[in-house]
N, C-alpha and C positions, 0 to 999 in steps of 0.2 A: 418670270414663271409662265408657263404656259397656259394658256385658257381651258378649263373645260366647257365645251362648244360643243360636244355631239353626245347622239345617241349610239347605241354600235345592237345591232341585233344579232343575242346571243345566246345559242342552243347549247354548249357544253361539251359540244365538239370540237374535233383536234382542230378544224380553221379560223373557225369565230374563236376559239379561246387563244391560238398566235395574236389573233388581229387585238382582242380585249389588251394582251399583254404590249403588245407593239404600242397602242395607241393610249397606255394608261393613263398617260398623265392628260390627254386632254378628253376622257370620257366622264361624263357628267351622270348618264344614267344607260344602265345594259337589261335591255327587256327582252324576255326568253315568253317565245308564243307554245302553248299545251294547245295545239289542234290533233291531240287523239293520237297523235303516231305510236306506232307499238312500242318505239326506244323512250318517249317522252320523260318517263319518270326516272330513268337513268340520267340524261340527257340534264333532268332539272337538276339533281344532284350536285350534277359535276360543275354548273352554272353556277350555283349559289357559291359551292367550295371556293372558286377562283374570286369570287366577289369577296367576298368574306375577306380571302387573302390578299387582296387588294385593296378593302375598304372601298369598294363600287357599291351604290346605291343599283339594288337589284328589285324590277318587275318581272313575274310570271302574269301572263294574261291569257286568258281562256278564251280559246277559237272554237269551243270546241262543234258549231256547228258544221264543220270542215267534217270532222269523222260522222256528222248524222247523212251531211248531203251528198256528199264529196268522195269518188268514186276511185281506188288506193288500193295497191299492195301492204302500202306501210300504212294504211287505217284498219287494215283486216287480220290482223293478226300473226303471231311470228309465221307459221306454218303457210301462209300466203308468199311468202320472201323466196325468191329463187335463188339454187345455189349459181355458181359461178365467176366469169369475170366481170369487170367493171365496165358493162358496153351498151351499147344503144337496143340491141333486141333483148337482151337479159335485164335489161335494167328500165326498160321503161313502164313496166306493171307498179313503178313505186314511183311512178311521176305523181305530187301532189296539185292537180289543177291551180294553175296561177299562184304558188302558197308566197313566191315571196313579192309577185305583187299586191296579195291583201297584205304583209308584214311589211310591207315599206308603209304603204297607206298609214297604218297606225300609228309607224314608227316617226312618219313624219308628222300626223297631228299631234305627237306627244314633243316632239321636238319644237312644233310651232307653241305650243301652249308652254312652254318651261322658258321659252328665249334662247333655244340653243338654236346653232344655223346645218349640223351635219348631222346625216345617218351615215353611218357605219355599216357594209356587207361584205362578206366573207366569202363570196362567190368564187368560186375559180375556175381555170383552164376546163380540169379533166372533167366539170358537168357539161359544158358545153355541148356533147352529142346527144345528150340523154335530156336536159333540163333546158326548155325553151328560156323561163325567165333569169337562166343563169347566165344566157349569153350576152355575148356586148353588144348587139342591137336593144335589147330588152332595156339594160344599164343605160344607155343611152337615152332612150325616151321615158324611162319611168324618173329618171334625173330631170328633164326637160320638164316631166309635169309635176314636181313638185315642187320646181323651181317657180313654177308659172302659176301655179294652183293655191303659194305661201303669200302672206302680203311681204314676208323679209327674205323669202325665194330662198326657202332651206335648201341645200346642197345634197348630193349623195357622194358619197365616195367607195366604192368597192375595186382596193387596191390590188387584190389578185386574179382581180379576172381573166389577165393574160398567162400566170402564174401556174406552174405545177403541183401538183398535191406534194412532192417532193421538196420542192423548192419552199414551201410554205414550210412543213416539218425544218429542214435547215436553220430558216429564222429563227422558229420555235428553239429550235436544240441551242442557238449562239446566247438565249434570251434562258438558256433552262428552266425552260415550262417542263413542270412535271406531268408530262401525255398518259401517267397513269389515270392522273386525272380526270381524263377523256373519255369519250363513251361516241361508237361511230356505229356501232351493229343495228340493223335494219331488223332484226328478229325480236331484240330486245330482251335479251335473258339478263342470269346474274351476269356470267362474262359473254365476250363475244365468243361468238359461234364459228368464227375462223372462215367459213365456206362463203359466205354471201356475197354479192358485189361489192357492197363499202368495207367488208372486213378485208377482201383480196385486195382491194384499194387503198388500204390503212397499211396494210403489209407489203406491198410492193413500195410505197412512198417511203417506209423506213429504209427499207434495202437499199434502193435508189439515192435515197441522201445521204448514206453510211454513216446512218444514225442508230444506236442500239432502240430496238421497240422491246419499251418496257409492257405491251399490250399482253394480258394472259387469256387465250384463246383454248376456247374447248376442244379443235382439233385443225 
């Protein structure tokens, strides 16, 4: 049987919720951070949903001084959110200063404090141009210091880094995660809004994998 050994940091998103289902059998506990974002309350929804149907031991933890201090498209409101595609001049007004180097921080002093040895992240390929700590320099050294920083030198693993937002949904689809269950819109309405960067990004990774998107979008 295999060990549950990690933590997996998980927003209720189409990649952290592949990686939840990929790695069910050996996640021990999946903590989903509220720092304010405009999609967060959807985002929790869809977190608890997958937990629930997997019997995952689920935390929500309150960042919320991210949205007092912390200078964001996706802290300011949907109307803040630019339409377009998924790129580095359209998409960086919703860069979250350092977010998933405070969300590792935590995630490994909770992993230290339980006895498990991994974090679990969901980072992939196509943030790369737009998200500093999604790259694999970042991965690299924030693994290096939590290795260094644990007395049992917790591990990270974030196994799509190299990975396409395509290539992720594929898994997803062989795995039949139900992606209605997902929630990716930066505006954060009842449905997605179709037009923003991660919606045109949710939609092209469907096409591209020639997976059917069950996503119902406002236009």
């Amino acid at each position: 049987m295999t060990e549950k050994d990690s933590v997996i940091i998980y927003s209720g998103g189409l990649d952290s919720t592949t990686l939840l289902y990929e790695e069910r059998l050996r996640v021990a506990l999946a903590v989903t951070f509220d720092y304010g974002s405009n999609h967060a309350a959807r985002e929790i929804a869809c977190a608890r949903h997958h937990c629930r149907q997997l019997g995952v031991e689920h935390l929500v933890i309150d960042l919320a001084f991210m949205k007092q201090y912390f200078q964001s498209s996706l802290l300011s409101g949907g109307e803040a959110i630019p339409d377009g595609s998924y790129d580095d001049d359209n998409m960086r007004s919703t860069v979250v200063p350092f977010r998933n180097g405070i969300m590792l921080s935590v995630a490994c002093g909770l992993a230290e404090s339980r006895g498990l040895k991994w974090v679990l992240i969901a980072n992939h390929g196509g943030d790369h141009a737009i998200y500093p700590d999604c790259r694999p320099a970042f991965v690299e050294a924030m693994g290096a210091a939590m290795r260094e920083g644990t007395y049992e030198g917790v591990q990270l693993c974030a196994p799509y880094t190299a990975l396409t937002k395509a290539d992720i949904v594929r898994r997803g689809a062989a795995l039949g995660i139900d992606y209605a269950e997902t929630y990716s819109c930066y505006r954060g309405g009842e449905r997605h809004c179709g037009r923003c960067g991660t919606c045109t990004e949710r939609r092209e990774a469907f096409r591209l994998a020639g997976v059917p998107d069950p996503t119902i979008y406002e236009s």
